[in-house]
PDB file with one MODEL, atoms N, CA, C and O in Angstrom:
MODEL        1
ATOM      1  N   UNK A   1       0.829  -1.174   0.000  1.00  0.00           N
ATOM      2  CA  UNK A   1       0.000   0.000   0.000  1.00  0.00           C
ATOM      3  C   UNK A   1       0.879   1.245   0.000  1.00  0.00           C
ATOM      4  O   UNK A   1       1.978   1.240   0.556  1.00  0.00           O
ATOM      5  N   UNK A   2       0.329   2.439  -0.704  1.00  0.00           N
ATOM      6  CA  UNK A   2       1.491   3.706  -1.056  1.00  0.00           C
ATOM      7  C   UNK A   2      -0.025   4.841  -0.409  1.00  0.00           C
ATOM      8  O   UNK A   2      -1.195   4.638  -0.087  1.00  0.00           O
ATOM      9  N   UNK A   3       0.638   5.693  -0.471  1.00  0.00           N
ATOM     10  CA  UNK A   3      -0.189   6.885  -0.253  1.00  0.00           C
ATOM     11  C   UNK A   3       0.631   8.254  -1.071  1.00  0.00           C
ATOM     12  O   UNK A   3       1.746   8.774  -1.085  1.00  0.00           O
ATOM     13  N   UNK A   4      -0.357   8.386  -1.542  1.00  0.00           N
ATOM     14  CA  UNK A   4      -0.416  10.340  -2.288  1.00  0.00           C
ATOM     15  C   UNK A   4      -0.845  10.782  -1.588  1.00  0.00           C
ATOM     16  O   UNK A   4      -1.737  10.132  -1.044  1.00  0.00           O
ATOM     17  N   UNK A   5      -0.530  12.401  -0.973  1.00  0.00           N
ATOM     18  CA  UNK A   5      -0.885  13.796  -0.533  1.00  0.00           C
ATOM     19  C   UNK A   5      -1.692  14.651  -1.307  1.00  0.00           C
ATOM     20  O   UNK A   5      -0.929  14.956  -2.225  1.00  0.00           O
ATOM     21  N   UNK A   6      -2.627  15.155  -1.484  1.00  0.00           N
ATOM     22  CA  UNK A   6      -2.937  16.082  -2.274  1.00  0.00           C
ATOM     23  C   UNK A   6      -3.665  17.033  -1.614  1.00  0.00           C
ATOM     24  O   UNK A   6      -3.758  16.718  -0.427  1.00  0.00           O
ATOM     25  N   UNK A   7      -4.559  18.685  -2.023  1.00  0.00           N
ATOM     26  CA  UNK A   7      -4.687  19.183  -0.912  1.00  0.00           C
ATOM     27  C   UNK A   7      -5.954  18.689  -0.290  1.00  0.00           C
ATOM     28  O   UNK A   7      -6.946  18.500  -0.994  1.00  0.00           O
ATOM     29  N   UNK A   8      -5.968  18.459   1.074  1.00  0.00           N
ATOM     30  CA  UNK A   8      -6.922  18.099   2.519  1.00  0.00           C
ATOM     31  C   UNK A   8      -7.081  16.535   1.929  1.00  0.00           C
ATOM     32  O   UNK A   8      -8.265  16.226   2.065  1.00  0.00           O
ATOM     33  N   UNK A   9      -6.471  15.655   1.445  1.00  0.00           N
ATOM     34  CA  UNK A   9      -6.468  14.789   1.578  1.00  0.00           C
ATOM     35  C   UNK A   9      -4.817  13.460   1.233  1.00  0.00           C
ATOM     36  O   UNK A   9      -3.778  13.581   0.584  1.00  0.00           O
ATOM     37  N   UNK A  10      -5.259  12.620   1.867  1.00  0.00           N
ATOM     38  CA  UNK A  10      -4.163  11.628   1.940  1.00  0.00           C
ATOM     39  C   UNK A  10      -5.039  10.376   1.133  1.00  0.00           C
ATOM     40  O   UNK A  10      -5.993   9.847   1.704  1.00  0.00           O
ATOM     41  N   UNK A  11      -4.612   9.958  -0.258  1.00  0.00           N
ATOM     42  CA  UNK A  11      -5.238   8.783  -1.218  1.00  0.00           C
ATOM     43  C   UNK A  11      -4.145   8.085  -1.141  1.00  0.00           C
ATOM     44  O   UNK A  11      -2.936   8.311  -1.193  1.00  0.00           O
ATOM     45  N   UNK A  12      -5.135   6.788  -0.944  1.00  0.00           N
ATOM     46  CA  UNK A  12      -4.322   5.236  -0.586  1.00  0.00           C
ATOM     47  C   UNK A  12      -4.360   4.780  -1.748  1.00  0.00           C
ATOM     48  O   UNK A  12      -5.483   4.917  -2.235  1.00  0.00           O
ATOM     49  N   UNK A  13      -3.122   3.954  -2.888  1.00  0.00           N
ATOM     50  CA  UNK A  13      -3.577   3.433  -4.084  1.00  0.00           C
ATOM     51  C   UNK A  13      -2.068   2.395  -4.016  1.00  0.00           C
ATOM     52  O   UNK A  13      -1.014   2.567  -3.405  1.00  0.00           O
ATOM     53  N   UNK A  14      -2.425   1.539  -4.726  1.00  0.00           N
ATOM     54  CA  UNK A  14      -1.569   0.234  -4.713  1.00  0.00           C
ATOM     55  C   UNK A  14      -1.252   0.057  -6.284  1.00  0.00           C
ATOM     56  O   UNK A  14      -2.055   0.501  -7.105  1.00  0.00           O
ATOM     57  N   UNK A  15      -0.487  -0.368  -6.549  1.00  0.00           N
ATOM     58  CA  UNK A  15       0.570  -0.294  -7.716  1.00  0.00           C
ATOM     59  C   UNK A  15       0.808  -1.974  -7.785  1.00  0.00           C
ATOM     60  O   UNK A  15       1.770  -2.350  -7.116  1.00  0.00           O
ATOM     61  N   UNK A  16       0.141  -2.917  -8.427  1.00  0.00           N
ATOM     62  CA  UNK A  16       0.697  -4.179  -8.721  1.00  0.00           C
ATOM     63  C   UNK A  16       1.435  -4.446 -10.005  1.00  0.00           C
ATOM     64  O   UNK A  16       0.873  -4.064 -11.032  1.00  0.00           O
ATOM     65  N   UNK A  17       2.761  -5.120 -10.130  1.00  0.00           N
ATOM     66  CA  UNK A  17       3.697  -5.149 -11.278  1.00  0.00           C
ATOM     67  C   UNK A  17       4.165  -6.274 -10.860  1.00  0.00           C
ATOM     68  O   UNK A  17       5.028  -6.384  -9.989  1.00  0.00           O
ATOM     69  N   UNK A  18       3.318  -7.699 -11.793  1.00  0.00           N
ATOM     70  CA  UNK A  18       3.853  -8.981 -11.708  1.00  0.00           C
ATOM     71  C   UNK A  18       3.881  -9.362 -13.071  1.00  0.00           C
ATOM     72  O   UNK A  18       3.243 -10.310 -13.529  1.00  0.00           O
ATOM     73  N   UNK A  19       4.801  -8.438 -13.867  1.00  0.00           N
ATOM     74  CA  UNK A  19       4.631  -8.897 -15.629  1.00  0.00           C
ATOM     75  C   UNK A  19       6.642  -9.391 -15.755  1.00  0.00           C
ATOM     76  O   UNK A  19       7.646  -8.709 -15.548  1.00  0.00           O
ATOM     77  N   UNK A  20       6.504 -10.540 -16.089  1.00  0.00           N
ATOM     78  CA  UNK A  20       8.139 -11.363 -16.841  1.00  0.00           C
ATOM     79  C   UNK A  20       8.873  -9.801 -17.074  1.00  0.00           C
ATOM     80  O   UNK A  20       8.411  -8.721 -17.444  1.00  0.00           O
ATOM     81  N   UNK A  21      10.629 -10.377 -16.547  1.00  0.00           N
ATOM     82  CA  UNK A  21      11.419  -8.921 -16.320  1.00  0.00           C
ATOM     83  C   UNK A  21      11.453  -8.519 -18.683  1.00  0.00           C
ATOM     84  O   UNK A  21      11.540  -7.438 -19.266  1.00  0.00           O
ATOM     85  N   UNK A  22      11.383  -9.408 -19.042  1.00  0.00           N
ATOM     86  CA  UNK A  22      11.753  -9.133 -20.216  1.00  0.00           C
ATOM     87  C   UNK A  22      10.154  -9.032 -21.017  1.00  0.00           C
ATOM     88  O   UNK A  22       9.824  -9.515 -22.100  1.00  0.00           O
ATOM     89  N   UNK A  23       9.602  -8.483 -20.356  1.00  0.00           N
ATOM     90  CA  UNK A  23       8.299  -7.339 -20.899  1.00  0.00           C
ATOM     91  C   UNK A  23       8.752  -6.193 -20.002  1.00  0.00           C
ATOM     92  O   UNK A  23       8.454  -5.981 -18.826  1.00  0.00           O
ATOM     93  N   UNK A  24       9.803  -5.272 -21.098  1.00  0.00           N
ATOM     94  CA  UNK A  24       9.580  -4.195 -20.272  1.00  0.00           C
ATOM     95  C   UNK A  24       8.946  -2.759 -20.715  1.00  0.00           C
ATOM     96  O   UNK A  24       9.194  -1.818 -19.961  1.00  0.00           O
ATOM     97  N   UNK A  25       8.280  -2.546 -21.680  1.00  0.00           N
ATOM     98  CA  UNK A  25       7.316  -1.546 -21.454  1.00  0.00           C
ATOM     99  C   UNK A  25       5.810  -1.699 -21.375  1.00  0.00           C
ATOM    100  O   UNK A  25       5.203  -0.962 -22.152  1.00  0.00           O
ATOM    101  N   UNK A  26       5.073  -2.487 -20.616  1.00  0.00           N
ATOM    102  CA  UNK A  26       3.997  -2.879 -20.095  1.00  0.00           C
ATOM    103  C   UNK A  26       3.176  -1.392 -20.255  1.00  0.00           C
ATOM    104  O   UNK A  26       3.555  -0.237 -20.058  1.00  0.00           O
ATOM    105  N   UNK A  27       1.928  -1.937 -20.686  1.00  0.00           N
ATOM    106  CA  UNK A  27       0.814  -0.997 -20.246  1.00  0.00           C
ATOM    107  C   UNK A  27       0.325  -0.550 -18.888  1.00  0.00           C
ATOM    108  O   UNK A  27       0.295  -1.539 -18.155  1.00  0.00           O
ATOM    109  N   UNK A  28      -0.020   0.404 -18.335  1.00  0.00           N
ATOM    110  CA  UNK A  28      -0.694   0.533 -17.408  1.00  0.00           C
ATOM    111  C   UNK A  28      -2.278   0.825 -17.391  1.00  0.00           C
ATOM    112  O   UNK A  28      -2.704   1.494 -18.332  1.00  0.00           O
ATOM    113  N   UNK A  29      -3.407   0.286 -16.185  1.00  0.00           N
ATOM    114  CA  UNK A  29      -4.658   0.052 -16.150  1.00  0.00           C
ATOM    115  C   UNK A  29      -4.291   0.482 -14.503  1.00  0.00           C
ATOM    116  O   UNK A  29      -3.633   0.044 -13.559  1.00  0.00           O
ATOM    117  N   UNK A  30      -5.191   1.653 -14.843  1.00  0.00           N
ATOM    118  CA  UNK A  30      -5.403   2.354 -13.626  1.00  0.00           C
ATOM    119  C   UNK A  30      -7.141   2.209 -13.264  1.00  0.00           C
ATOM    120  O   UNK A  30      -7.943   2.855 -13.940  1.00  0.00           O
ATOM    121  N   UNK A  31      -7.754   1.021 -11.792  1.00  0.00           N
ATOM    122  CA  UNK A  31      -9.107   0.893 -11.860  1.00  0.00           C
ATOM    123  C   UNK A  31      -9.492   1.945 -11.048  1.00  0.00           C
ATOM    124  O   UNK A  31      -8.599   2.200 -10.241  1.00  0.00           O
ATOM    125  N   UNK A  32     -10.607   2.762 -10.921  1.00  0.00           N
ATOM    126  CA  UNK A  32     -11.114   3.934 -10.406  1.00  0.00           C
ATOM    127  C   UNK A  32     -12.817   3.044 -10.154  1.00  0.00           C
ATOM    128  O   UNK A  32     -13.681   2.641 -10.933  1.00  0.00           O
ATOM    129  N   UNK A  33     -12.672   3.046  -8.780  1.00  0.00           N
ATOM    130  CA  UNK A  33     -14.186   2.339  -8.453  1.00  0.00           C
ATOM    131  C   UNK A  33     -15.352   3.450  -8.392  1.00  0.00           C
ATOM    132  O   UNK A  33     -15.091   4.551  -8.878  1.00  0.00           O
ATOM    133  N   UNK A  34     -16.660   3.222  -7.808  1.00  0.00           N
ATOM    134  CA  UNK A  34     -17.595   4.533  -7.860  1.00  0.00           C
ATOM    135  C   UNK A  34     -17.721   4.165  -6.770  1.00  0.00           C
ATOM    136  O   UNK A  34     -17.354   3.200  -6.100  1.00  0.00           O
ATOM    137  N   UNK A  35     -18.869   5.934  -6.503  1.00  0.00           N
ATOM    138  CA  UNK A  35     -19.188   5.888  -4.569  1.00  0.00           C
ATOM    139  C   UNK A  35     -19.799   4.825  -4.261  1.00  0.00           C
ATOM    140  O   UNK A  35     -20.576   4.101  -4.884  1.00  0.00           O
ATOM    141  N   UNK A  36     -19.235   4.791  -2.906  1.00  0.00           N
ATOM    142  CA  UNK A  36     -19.672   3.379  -2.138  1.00  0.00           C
ATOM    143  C   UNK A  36     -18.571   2.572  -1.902  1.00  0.00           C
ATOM    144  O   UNK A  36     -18.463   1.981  -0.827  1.00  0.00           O
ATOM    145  N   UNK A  37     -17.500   2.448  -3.033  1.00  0.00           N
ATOM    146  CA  UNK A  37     -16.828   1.379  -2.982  1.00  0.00           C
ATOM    147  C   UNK A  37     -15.478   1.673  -2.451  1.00  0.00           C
ATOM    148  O   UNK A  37     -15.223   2.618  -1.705  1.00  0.00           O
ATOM    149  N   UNK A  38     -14.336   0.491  -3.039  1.00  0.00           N
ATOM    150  CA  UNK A  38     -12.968   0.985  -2.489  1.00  0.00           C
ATOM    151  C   UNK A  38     -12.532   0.332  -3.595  1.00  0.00           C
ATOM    152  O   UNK A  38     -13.303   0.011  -4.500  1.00  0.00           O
ATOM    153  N   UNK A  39     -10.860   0.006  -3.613  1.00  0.00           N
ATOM    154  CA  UNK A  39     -10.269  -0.333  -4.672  1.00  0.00           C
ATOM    155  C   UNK A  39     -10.103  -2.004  -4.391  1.00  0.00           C
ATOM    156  O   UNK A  39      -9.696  -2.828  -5.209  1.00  0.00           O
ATOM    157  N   UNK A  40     -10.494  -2.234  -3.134  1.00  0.00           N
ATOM    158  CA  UNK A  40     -11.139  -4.162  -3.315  1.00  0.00           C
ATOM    159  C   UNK A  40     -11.726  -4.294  -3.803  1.00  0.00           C
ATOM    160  O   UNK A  40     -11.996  -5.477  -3.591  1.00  0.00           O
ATOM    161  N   UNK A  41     -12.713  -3.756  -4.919  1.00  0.00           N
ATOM    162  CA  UNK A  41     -13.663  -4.112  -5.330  1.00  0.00           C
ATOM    163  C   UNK A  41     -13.368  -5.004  -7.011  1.00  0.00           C
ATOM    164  O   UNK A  41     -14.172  -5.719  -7.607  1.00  0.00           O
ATOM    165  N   UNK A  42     -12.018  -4.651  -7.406  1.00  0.00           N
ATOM    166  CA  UNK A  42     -11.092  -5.061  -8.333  1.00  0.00           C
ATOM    167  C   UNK A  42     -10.437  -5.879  -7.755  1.00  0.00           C
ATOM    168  O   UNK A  42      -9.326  -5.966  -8.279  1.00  0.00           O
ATOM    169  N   UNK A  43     -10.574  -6.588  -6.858  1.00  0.00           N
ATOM    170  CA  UNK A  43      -9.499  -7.630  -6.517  1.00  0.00           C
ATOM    171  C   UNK A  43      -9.938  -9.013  -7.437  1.00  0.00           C
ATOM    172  O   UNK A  43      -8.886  -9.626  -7.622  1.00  0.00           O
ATOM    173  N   UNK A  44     -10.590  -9.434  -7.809  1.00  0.00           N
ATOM    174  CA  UNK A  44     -10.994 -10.429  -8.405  1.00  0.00           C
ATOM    175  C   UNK A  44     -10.148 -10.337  -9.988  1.00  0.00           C
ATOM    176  O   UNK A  44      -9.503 -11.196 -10.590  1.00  0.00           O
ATOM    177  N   UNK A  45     -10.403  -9.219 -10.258  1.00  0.00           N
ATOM    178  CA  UNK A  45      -9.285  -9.004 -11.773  1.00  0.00           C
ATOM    179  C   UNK A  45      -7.955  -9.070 -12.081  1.00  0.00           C
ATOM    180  O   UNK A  45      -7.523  -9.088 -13.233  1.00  0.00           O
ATOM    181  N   UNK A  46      -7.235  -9.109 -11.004  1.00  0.00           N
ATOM    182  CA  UNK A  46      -6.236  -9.130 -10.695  1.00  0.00           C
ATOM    183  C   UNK A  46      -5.429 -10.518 -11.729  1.00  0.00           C
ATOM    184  O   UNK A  46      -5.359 -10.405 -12.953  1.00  0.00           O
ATOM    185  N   UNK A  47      -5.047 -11.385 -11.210  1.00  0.00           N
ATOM    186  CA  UNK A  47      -5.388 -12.660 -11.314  1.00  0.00           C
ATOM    187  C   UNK A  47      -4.795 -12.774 -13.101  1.00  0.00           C
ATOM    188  O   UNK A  47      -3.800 -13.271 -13.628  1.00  0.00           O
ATOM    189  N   UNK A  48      -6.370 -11.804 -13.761  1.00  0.00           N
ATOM    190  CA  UNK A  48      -6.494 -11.977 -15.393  1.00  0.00           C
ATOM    191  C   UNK A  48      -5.336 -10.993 -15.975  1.00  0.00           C
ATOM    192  O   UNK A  48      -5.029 -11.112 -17.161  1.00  0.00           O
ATOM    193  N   UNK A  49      -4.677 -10.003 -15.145  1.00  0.00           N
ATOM    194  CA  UNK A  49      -4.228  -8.847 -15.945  1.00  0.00           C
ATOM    195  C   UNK A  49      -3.086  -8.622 -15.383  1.00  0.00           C
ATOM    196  O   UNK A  49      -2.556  -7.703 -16.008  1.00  0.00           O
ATOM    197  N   UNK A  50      -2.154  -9.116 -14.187  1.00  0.00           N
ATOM    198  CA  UNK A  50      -1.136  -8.592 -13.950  1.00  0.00           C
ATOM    199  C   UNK A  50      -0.028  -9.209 -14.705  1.00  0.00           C
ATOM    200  O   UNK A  50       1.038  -8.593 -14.719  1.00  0.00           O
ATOM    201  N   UNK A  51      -0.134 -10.540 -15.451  1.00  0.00           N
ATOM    202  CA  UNK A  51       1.051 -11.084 -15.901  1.00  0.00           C
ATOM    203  C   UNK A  51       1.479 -10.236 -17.222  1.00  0.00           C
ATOM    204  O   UNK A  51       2.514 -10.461 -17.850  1.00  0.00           O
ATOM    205  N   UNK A  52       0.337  -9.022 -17.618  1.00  0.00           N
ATOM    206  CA  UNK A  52       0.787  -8.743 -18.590  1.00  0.00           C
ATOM    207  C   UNK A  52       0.523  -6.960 -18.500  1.00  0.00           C
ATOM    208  O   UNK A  52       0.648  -6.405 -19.591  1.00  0.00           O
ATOM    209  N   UNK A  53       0.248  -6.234 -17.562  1.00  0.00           N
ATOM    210  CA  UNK A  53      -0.033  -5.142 -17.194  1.00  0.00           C
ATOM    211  C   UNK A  53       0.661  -4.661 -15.827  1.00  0.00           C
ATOM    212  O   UNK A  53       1.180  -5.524 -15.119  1.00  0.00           O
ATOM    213  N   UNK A  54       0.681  -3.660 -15.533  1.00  0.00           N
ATOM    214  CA  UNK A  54       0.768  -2.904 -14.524  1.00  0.00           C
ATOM    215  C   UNK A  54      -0.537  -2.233 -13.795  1.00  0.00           C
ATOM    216  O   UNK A  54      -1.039  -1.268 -14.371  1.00  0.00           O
ATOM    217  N   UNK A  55      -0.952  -2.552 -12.919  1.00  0.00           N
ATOM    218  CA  UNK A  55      -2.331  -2.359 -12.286  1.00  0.00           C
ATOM    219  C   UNK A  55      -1.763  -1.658 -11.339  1.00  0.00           C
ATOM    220  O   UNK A  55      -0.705  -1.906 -10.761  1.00  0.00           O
ATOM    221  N   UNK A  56      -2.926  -0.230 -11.094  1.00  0.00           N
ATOM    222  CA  UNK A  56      -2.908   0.477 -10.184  1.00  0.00           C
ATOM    223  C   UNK A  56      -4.596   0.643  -9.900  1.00  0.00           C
ATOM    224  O   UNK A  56      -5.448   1.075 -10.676  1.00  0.00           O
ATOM    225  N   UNK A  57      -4.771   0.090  -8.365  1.00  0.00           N
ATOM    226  CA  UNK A  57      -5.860   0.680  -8.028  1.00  0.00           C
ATOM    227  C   UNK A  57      -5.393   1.716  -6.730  1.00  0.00           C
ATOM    228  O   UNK A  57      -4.326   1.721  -6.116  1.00  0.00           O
ATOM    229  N   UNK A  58      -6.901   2.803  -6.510  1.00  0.00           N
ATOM    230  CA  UNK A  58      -6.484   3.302  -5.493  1.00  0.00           C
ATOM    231  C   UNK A  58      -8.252   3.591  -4.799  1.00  0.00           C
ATOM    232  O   UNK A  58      -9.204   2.996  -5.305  1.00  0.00           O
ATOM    233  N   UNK A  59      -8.392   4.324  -3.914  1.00  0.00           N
ATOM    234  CA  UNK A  59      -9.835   4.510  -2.437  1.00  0.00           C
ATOM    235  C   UNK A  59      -9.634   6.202  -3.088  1.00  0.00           C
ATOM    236  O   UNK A  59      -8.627   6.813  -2.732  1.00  0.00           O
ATOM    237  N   UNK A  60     -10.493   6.789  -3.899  1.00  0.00           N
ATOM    238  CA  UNK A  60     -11.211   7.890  -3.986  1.00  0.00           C
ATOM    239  C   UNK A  60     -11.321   8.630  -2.574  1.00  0.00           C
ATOM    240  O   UNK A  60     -11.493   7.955  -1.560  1.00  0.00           O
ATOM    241  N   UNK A  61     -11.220  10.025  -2.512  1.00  0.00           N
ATOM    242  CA  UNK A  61     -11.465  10.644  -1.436  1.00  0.00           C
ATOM    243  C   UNK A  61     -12.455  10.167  -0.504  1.00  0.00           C
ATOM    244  O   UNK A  61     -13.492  10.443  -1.106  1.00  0.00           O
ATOM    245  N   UNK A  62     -12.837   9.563   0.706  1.00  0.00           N
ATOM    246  CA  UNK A  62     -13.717   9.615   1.517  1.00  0.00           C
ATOM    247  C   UNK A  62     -14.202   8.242   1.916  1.00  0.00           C
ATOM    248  O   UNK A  62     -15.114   7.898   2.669  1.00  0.00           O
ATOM    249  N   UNK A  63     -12.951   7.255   0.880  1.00  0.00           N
ATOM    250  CA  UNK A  63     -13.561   5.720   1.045  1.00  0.00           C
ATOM    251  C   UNK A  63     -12.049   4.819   0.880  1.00  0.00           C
ATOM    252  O   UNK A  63     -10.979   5.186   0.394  1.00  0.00           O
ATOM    253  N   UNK A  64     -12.487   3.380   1.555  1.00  0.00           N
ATOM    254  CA  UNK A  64     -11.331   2.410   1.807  1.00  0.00           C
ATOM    255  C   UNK A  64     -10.308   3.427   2.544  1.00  0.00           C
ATOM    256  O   UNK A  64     -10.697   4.157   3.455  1.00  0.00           O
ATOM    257  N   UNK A  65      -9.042   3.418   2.106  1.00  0.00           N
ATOM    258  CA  UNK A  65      -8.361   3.483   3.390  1.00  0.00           C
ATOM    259  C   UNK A  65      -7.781   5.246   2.953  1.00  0.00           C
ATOM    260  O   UNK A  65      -6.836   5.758   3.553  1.00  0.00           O
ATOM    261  N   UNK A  66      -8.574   5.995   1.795  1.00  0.00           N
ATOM    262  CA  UNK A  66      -7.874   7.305   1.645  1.00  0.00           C
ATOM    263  C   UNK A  66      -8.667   8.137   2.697  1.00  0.00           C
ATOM    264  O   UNK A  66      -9.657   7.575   3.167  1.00  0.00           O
ATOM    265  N   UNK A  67      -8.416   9.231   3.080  1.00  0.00           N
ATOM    266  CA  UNK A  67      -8.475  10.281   4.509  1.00  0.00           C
ATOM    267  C   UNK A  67     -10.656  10.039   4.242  1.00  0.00           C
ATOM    268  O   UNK A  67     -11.392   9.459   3.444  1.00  0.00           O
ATOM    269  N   UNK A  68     -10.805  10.866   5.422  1.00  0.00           N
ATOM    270  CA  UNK A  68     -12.098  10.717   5.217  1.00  0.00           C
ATOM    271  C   UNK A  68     -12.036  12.614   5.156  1.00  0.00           C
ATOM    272  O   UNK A  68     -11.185  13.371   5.622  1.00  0.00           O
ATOM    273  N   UNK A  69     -13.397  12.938   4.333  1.00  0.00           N
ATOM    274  CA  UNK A  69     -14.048  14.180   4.287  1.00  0.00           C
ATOM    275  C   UNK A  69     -15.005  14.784   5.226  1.00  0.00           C
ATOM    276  O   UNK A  69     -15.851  14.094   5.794  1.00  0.00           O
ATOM    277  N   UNK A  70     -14.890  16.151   5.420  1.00  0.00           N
ATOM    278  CA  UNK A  70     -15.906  16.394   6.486  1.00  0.00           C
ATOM    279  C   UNK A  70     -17.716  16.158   5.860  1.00  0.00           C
ATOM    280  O   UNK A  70     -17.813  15.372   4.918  1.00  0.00           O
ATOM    281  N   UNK A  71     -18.612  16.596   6.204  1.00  0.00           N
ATOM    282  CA  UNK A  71     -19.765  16.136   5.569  1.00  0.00           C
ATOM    283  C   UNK A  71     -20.020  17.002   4.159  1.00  0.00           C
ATOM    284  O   UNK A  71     -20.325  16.552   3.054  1.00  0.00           O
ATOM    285  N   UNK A  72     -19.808  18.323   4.540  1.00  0.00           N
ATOM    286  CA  UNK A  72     -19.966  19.405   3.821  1.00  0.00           C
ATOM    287  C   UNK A  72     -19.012  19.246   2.574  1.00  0.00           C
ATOM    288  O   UNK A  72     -19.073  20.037   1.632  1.00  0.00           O
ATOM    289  N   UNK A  73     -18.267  18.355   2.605  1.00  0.00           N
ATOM    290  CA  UNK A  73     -17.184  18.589   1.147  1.00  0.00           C
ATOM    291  C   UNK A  73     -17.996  18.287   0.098  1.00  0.00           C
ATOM    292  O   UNK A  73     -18.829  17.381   0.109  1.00  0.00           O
ATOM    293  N   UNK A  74     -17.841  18.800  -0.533  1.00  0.00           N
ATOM    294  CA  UNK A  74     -18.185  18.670  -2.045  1.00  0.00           C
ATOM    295  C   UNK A  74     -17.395  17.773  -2.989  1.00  0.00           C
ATOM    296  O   UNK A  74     -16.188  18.008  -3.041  1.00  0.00           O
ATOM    297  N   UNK A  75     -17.889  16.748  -3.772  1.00  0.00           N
ATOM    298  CA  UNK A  75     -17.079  16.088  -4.813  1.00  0.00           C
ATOM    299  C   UNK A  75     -17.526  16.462  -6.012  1.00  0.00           C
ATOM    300  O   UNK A  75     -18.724  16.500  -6.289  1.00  0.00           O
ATOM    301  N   UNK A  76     -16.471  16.806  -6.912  1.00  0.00           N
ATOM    302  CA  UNK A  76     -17.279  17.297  -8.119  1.00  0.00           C
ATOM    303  C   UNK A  76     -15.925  16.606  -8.963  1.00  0.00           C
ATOM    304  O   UNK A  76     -14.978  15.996  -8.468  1.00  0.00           O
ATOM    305  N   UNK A  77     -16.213  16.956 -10.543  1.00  0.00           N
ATOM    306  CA  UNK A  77     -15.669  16.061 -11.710  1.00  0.00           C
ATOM    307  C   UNK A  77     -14.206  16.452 -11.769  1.00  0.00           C
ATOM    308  O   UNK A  77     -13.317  15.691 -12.150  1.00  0.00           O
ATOM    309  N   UNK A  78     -13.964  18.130 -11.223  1.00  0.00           N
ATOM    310  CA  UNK A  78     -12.412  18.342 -11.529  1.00  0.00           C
ATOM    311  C   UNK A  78     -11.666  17.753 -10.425  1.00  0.00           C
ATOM    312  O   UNK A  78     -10.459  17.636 -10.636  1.00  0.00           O
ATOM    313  N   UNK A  79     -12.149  17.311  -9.173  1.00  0.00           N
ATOM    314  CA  UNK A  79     -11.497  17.249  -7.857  1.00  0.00           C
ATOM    315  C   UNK A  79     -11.223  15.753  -8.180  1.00  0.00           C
ATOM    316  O   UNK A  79     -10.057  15.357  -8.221  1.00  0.00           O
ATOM    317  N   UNK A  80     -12.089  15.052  -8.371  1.00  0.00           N
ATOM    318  CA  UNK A  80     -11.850  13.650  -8.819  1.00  0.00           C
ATOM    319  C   UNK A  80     -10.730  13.858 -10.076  1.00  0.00           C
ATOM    320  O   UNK A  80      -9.776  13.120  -9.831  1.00  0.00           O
ATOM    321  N   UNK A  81     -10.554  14.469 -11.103  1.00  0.00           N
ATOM    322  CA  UNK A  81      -9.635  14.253 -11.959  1.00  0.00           C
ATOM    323  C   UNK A  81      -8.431  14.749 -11.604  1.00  0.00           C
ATOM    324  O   UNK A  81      -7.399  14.576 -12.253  1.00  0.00           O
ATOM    325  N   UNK A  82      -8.517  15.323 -10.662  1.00  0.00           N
ATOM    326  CA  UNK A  82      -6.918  15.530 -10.324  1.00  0.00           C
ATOM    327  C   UNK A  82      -6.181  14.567  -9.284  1.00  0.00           C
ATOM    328  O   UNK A  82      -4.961  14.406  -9.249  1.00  0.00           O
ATOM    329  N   UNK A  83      -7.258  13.854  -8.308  1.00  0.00           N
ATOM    330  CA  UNK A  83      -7.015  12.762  -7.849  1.00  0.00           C
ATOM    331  C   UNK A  83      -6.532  11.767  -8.467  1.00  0.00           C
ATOM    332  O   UNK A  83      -5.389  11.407  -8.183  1.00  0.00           O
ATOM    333  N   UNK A  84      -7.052  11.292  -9.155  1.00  0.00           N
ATOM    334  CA  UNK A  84      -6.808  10.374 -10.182  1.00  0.00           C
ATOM    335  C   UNK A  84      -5.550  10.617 -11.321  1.00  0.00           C
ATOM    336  O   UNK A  84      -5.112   9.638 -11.924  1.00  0.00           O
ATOM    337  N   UNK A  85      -5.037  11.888 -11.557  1.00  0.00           N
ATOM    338  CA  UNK A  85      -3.390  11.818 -12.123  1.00  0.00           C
ATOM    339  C   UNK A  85      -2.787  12.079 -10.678  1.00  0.00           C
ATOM    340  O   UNK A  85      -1.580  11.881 -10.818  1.00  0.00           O
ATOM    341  N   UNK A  86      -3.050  12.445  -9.288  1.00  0.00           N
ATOM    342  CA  UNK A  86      -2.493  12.288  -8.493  1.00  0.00           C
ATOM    343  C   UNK A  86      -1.790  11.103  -8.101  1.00  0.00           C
ATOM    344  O   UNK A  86      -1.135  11.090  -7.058  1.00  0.00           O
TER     345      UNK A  86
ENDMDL
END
């Protein structure tokens, strides 16, 4: 487990890289779950895609193990997209 900083929050996201040393420019598949969930919710895929990818999941502001929000925060489309190249 890794953690990013960004501002008023701390996002938890995990980085799996189980692809043969002689694949070395692998794709990356970054999974982004919806509200409610966390980035277990991709654990089942795992399995199909790491021997040949680089998988990054990570917990969206306010869920699984990234910081929690006060009630009043607002989530809107740019805050999530900067999370997400975060």
């Amino acid at each position: 487990m890794s953690s990013s900083t960004v501002p008023g929050c701390k996002l938890d996201y995990e980085v799996t890289v189980l692809t043969p040393p002689w694949l070395a420019d692998v794709e990356t598949i970054v999974f982004h779950h919806g509200l409610g969930a966390c980035q277990d919710i991709w654990m089942e895929w795992l399995p199909a895609l790491v021997d040949r990818y680089r998988v990054v999941r990570f917990d969206m502001r306010g869920h699984g193990r990234s910081s929690r929000q006060s009630p009043d925060f607002r989530l809107d489309m740019e805050r999530l997209t900067d999370d997400l190249f975060a």
